[in-house]
C-alpha positions in Angstrom: 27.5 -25.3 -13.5 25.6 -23.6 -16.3 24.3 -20.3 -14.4 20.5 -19.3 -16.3 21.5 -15.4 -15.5 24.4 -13.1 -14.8 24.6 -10.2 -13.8 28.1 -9.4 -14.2 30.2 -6.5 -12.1 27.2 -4.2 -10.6 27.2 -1.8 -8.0 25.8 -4.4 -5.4 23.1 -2.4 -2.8 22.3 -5.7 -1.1 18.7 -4.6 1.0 20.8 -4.8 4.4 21.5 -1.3 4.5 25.6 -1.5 4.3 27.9 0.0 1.7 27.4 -1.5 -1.4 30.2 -3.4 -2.9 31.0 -4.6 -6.7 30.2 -8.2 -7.6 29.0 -11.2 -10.1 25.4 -12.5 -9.5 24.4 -15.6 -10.6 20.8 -17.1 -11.3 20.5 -20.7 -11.1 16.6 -22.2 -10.5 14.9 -19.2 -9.1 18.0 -18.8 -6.7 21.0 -16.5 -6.6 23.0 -19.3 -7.0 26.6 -16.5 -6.0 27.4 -13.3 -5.2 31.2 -13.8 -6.4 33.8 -11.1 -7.0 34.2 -9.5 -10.8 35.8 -11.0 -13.2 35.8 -14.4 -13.3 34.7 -16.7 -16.0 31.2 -17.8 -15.4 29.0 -19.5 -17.5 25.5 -18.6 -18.4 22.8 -18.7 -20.6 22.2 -15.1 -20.2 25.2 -12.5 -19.7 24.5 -9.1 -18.8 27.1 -6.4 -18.0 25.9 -4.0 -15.5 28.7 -1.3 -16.1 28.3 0.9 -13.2 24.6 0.5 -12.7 23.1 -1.2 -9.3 21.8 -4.1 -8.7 19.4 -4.5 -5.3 16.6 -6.9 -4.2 13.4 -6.3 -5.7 11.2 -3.8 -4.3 8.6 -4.8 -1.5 5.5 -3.0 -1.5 4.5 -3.4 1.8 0.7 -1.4 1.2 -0.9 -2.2 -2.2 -4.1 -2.5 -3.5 -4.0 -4.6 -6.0 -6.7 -7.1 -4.6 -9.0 -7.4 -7.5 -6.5 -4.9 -10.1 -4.2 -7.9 -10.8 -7.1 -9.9 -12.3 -7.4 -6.9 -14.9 -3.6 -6.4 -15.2 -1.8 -9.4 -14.0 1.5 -7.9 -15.2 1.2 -5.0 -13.0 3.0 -2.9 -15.3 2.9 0.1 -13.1 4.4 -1.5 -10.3 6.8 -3.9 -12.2 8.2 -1.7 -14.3 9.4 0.6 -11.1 11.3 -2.8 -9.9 8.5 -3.8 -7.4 8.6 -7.6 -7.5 6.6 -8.4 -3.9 3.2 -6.5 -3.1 1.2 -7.0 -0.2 -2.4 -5.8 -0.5 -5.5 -6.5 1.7 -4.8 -2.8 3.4 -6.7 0.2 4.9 -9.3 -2.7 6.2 -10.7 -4.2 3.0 -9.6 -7.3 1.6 -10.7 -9.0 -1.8 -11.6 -11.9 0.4 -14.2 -13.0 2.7 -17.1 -11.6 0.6 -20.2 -12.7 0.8 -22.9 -12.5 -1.8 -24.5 -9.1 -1.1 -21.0 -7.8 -0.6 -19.6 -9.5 -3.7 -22.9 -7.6 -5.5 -21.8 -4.1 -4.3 -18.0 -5.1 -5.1 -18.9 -5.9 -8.9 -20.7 -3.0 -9.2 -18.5 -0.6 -8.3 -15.3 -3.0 -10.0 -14.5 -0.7 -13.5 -13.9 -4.3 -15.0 -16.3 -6.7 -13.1 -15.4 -9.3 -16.3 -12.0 -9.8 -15.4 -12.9 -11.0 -11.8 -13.8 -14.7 -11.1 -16.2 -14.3 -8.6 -17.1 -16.5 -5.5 -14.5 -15.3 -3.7 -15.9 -16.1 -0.5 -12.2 -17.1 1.5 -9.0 -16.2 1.1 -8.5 -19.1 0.2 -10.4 -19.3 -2.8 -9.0 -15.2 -3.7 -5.3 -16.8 -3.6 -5.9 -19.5 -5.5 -7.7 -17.9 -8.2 -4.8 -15.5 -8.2 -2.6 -18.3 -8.7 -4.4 -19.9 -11.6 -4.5 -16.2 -12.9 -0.4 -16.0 -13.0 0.9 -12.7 -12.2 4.3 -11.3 -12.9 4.9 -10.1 -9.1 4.7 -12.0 -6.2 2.1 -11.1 -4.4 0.6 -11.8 -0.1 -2.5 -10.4 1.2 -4.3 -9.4 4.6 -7.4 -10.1 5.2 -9.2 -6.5 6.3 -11.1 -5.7 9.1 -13.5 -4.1 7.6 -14.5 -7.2 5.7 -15.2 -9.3 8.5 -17.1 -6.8 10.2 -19.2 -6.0 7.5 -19.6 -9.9 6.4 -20.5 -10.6 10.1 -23.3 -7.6 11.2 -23.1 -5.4 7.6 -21.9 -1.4 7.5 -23.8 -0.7 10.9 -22.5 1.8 13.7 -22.6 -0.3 17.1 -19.9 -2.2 18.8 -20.4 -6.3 18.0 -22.0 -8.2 20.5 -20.0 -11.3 21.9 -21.2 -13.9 19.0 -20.7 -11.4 16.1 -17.1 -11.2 17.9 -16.4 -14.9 17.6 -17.6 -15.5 14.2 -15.6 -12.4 13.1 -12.8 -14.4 15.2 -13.1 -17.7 13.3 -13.4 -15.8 10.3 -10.3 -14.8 10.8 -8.7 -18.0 11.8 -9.8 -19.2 8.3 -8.1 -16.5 6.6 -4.8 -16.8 8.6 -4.7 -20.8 8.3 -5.4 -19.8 4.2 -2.0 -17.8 4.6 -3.4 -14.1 4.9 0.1 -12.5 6.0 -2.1 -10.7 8.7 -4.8 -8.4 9.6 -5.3 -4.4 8.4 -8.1 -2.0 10.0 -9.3 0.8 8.1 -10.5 2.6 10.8 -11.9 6.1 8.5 -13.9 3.9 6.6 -17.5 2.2 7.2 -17.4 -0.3 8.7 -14.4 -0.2 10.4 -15.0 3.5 11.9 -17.6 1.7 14.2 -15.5 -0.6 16.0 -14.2 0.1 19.7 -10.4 -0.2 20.2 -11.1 -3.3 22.2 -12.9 -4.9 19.0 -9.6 -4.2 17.2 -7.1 -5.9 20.1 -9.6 -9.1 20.2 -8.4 -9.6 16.7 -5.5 -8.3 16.5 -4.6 -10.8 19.5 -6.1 -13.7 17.0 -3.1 -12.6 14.8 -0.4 -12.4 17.2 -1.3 -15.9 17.9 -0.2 -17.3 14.5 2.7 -14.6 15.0 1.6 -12.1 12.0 0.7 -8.3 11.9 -1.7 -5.9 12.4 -1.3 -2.6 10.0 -4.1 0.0 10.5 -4.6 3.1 8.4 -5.4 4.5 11.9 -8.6 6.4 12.5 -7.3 10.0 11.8 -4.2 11.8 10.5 -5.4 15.3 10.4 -6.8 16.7 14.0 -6.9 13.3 15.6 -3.5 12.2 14.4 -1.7 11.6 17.5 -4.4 10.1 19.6 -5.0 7.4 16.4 -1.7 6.8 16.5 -2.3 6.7 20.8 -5.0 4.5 19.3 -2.6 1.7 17.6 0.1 1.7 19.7 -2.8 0.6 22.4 -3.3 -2.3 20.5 0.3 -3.6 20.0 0.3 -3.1 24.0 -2.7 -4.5 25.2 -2.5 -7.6 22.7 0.8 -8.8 22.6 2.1 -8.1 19.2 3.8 -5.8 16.5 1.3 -3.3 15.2 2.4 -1.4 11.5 1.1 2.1 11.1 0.3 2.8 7.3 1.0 6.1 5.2 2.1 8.2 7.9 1.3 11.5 7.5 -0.1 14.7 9.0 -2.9 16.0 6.9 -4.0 19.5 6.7 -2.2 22.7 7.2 -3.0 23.4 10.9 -1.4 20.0 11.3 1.9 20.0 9.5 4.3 19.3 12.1 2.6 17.0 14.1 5.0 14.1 12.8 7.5 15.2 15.1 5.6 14.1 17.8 4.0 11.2 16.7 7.5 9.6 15.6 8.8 10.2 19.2 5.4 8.4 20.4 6.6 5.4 18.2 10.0 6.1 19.4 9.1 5.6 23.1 7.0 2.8 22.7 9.8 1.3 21.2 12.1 2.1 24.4 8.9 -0.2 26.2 9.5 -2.9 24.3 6.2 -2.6 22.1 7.5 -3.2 18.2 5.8 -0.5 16.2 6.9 0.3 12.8 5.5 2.5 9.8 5.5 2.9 6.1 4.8 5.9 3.7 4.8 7.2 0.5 7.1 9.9 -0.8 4.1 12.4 -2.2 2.6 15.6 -0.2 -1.2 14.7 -1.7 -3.4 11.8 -0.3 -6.1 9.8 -2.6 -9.3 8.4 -1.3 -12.8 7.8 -2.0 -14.8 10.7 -2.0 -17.3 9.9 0.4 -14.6 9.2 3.0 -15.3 13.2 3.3 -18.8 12.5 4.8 -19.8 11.4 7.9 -19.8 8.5 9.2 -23.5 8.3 10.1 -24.6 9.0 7.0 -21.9 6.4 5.5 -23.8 3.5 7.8 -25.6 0.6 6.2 -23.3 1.3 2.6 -23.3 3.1 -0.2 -26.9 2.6 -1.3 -27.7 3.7 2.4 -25.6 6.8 1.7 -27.2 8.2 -1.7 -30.8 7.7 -0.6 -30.2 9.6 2.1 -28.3 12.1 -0.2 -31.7 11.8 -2.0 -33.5 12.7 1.0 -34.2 16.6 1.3 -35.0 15.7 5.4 -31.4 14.4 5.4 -29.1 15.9 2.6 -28.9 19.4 4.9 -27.5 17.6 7.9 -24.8 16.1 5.7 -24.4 18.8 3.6 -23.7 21.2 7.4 -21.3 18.6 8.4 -19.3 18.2 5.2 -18.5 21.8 6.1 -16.9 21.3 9.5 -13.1 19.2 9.7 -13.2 16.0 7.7 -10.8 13.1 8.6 -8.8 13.3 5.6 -8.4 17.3 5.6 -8.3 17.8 9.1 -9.8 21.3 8.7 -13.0 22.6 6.4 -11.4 21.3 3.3 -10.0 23.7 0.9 -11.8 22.0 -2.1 -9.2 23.7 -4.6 -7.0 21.7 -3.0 -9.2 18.3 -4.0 -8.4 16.8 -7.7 -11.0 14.6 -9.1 -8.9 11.4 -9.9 -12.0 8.8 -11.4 -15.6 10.1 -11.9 -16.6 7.3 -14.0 -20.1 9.2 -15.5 -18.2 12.7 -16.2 -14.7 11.7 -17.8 -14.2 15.1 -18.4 -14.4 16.5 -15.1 -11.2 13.9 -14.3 -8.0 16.0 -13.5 -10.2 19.2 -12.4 -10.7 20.3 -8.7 -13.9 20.1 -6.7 -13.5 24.1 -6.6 -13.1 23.6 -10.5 -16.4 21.7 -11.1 -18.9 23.5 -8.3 -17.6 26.5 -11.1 -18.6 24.6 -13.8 -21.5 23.4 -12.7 -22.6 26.8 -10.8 -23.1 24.9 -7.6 -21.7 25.3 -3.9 -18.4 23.0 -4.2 -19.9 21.1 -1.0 -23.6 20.7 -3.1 -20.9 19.2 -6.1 -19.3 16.7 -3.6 -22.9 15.6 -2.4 -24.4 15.8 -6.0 -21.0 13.5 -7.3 -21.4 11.0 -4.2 -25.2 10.7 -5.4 -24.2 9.7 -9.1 -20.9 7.7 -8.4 -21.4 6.0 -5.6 -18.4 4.7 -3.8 -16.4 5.0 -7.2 -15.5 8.5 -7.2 -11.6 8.9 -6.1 -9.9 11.7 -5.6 -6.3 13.2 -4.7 -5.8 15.2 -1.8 -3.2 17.9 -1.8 -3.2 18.5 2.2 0.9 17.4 3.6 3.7 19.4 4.2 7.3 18.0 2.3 9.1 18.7 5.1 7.1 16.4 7.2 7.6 14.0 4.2 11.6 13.9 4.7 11.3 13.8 8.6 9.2 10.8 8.4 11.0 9.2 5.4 14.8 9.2 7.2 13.2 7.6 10.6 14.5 4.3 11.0 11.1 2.5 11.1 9.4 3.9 8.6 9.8 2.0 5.1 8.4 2.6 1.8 4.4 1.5 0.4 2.6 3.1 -2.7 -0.7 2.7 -1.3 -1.7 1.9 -5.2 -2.4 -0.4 -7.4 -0.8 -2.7 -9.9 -2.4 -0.9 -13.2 -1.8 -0.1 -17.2 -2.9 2.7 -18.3 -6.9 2.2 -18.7 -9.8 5.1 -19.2 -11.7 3.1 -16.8 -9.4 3.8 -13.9 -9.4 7.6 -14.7 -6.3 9.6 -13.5 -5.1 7.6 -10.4 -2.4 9.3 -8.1 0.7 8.7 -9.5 2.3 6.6 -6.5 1.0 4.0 -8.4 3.5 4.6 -10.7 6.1 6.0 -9.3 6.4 5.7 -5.4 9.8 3.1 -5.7 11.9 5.2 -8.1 10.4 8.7 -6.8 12.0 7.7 -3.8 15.4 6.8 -5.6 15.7 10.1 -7.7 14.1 12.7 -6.3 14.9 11.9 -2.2 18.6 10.0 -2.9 19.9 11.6 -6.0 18.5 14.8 -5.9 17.4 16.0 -2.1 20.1 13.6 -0.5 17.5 12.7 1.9 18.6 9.2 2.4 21.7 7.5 1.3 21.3 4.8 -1.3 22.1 2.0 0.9 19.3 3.5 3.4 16.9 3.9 0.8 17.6 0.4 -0.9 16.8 -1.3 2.8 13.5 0.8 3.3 12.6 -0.8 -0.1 13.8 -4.4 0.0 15.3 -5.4 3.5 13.4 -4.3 6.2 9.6 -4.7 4.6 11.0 -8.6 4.5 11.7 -8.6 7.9 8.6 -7.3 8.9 6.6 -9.9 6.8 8.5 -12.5 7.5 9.8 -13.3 4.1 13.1 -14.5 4.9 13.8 -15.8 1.5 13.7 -12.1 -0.2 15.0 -8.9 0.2 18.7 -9.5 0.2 21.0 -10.3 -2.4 22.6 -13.6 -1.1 23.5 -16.9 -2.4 20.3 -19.1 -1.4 17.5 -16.2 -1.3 15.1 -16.1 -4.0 16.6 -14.1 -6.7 13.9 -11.2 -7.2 16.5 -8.3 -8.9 16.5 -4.9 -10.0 18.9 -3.7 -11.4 18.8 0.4 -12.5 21.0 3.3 -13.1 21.3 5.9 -9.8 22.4 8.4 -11.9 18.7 8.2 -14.5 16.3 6.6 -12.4 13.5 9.1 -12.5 9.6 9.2 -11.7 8.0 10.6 -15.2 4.1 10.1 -13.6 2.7 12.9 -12.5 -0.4 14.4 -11.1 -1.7 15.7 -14.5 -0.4 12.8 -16.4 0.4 9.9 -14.0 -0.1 7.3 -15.5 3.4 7.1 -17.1 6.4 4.5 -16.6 9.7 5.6 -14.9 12.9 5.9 -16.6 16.2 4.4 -15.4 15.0 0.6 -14.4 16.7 -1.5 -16.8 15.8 -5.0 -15.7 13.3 -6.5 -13.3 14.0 -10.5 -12.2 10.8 -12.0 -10.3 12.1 -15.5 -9.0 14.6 -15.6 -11.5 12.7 -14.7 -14.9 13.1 -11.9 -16.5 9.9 -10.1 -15.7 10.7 -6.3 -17.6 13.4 -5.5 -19.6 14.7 -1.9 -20.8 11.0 -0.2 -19.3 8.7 -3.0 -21.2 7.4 -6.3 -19.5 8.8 -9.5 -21.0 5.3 -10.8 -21.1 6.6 -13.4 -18.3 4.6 -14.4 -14.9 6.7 -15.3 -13.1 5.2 -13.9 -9.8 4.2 -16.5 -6.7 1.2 -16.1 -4.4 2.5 -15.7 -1.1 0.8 -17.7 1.7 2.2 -16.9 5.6 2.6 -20.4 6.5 5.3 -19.6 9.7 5.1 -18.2 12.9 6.9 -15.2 12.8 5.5 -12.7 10.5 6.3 -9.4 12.1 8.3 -10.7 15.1 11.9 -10.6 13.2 12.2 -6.8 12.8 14.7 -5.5 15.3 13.6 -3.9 18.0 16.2 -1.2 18.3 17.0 -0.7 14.2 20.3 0.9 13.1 20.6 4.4 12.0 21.1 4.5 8.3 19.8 7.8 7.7 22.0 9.6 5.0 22.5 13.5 5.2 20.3 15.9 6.3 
């Protein structure tokens, strides 16, 4: 046999978390046709020598948002070129898919590159397929959100559904589940999805568990509220039957650094009851959002037209502007607005990379009066970065045994119209490899590698990925431990990582020495099995590295 790829003598890290070992990999058809000791005489089409570099799976991104991105950028160089070669997206409650036409309207609007889109995306269905025809260099699944149902069904209003907006959100999500949506996210800081009762969420969520997939919430607060959200999701994985996934874990604001402690041992215990709870997070102490997510929720009701007229409204604006001052979900305390980076303020370029405090200077204006003036001319497109964790709780929540690894970004080149994103786009997968493994010995490699590759399989399902073994699709990265480096940074971060020298996406070379091949490669990933989310083990091993 003629092999189409080897990878000869690496440093095999193998995504199941024990020591690595050195071996031959083969590429035959998509496959890792062998794993076989070094040395012996295989031929190939392709020979590369890995000399003492590593070879792992490809990296899972477990929480992307690359819904509509990956029309614009089907390469996803920022995530490709860090070894990601599996995202899942649909997260924090908003999915590219069910829209419907008024929805789709507001979606173009605020899209920087409506052109790129083909619209009538009005089931997941449709969204994957166009994303197919499309050809992308990553694989790539999707949830369908919350959020999008409920605002498809009864729009961005504040009540609890009534019993036939509750079915038709149900059947709505039948659709999507049967199209292959890997499962269903909440969003529960945002409009719509703020409005819904807990029991709206475990109707649905039970609708998942049926077809034996996930529900992953970006909870409903991780600043004051943290641990009765995460109270809040751990109800649901009770009361419903199924494996709930809590995203970006974190404890925002300074009054509530600490706080992780306690919510991992809540996770913990649940565990011990049998309910199968798991996290994700990403290895940065700031946050990114939209900035109207710092309003309140009533003024947030009926959308973002809703929300600047009554920003217009002099009757109104004071209410909003009193409450803006109080403790905001994100902040969880009156936010320190120096603290608050202006990532994409699409009418004022050059107000992209200073602070809220920074601006309201500029401007001579109260830095609340600048967040409501910016809301009133951006819309829902202003995004910022939020500077509000503690590192400390970082590491304690990175080396717990559930918690595995999600950029919460997008699949991007660099692009004026995106402004200055938060570099996890860029860098969350080799930030993690350098600056935790290498540098802070946070994790051991092995651990690390398994947060990345192994265990986000397991928890979607995707048996077929994230381990290096002969049969399993051979999606490969293969990088030097001793270089690998995140270069993207909040000032500039919208640079590509050094130390990943080759990327394999279902056995085509996808990037090569830090440039995409051009290739597209990448499959659309439909759940078509019964068991998303129920194959994660319920104890997990310890593979924590030193301390």
């Amino acid at each position: 046999m003629t092999l189409d790829l080897l990878i000869a003598g690496a440093r095999v890290v193998d995504g199941t978390g024990n020591p690595w070992f050195r071996a031959d990999v083969g590429v035959e058809a998509g496959r890792i046709a062998m794993v076989a000791p070094p040395g012996g005489r295989h031929a190939a089409r392709r020979r590369i020598d890995a000399a003492d570099r590593v070879l792992s799976p490809g990296f899972i991104d477990i929480h992307g948002h690359s819904d509509l991105s990956l029309f614009s950028f089907p390469l996803a160089q920022s995530k490709l070129l860090q070894g990601v070669t599996t995202e899942v997206g649909g997260n924090c409650g908003w999915s590219a898919a069910p829209l419907n036409p008024d929805m789709e309207e507001q979606v173009r609007a605020e899209h920087p590159r409506p052109e790129d889109v083909p619209w009538g995306l009005h089931s997941v269905d449709r969204y994957l397929t166009a994303l197919g025809e499309h050809g992308i260099a990553v694989n790539y699944g999707c949830h369908v959100g919350h959020g999008t149902l409920r605002e498809a069904v009864i729009g961005s209003v504040d009540r609890p559904a009534n019993p036939f907006e509750l079915a038709t959100m149900g059947r709505m999500l039948e659709g999507a589940l049967e199209a292959g949506a890997m499962g269903l996210s909440s969003g529960l800081i945002y409009a719509p999805g703020c409005y819904a009762p807990p029991s709206e969420l475990e109707y649905l969520a039970a609708i998942a568990y049926r077809r034996g997939r996930l529900y992953a919430s970006h909870i409903r607060g991780e600043g004051d509220t943290l641990e009765q959200a995460v109270a809040e999701a751990i109800a649901v994985g009770r009361r419903a039957r199924g494996p709930v996934h809590i995203a970006h874990h974190k404890a925002s604001g300074r009054p509530n650094w600490g706080k992780v402690a306690r919510t991992l041992a809540m996770v913990d215990e649940a565990r011990s009851q049998g309910i199968d709870v798991t996290l994700d997070q990403y290895p940065y102490t700031a946050s990114s959002t939209d900035l109207s997510a710092y309003l309140p929720a009533w003024a947030r009701e009926g959308g973002t037209r809703m929300l600047q007229q009554r920003l217009a409204d002099p009757l109104v604006r004071p209410r909003i502007r009193e409450e803006v001052r109080r403790p905001v979900a994100e902040a969880g305390e009156t936010a320190d607005w120096s603290l608050i980076l202006l990532a994409c303020v699409r009418g004022r370029r050059e107000w992209e990379g200073r602070t809220v405090q920074e601006v309201a200077e500029l401007t001579g204006t109260d830095p609340v009066d600048a967040v409501l003036d910016l809301v009133l001319a951006e819309g829902g497109t202003a995004q910022v970065v939020h500077f509000g964790m503690s590192e400390d709780d970082v590491r304690l929540v990175m080396r717990h045994p559930v918690v595995m690894i999600g950029s919460d970004g997008s699949s991007l080149a660099a692009d004026p119209a995106w402004g200055k994103p938060h570099p996890r786009s860029y860098g969350t997968f080799v930030r993690v490899l350098g600056h935790y493994v290498r540098e802070m010995k946070v994790l051991a490699l092995e651990a690390a590698v398994h947060k990345l590759t192994g265990m986000p399989a397991a928890r979607l399902g995707l048996d077929d990925r994230g381990r290096i073994a002969p049969g399993r699709m051979a999606d490969l990265v293969l990088f030097d431990p001793e270089i690998i480096e995140a270069t993207a940074g909040f000032a500039d971060p919208c640079r590509h990582p050094l130390g990943v020298n080759l990327v394999v996406v279902n056995g085509v070379i996808a990037a090569e020495d830090g440039a995409p091949t051009g290739a597209r490669p990448g499959k659309v990933l439909r759940a078509c099995w019964a068991n998303c989310g129920r194959n994660f083990p319920p104890g997990g091993r310890n593979l924590l590295g030193p301390s």
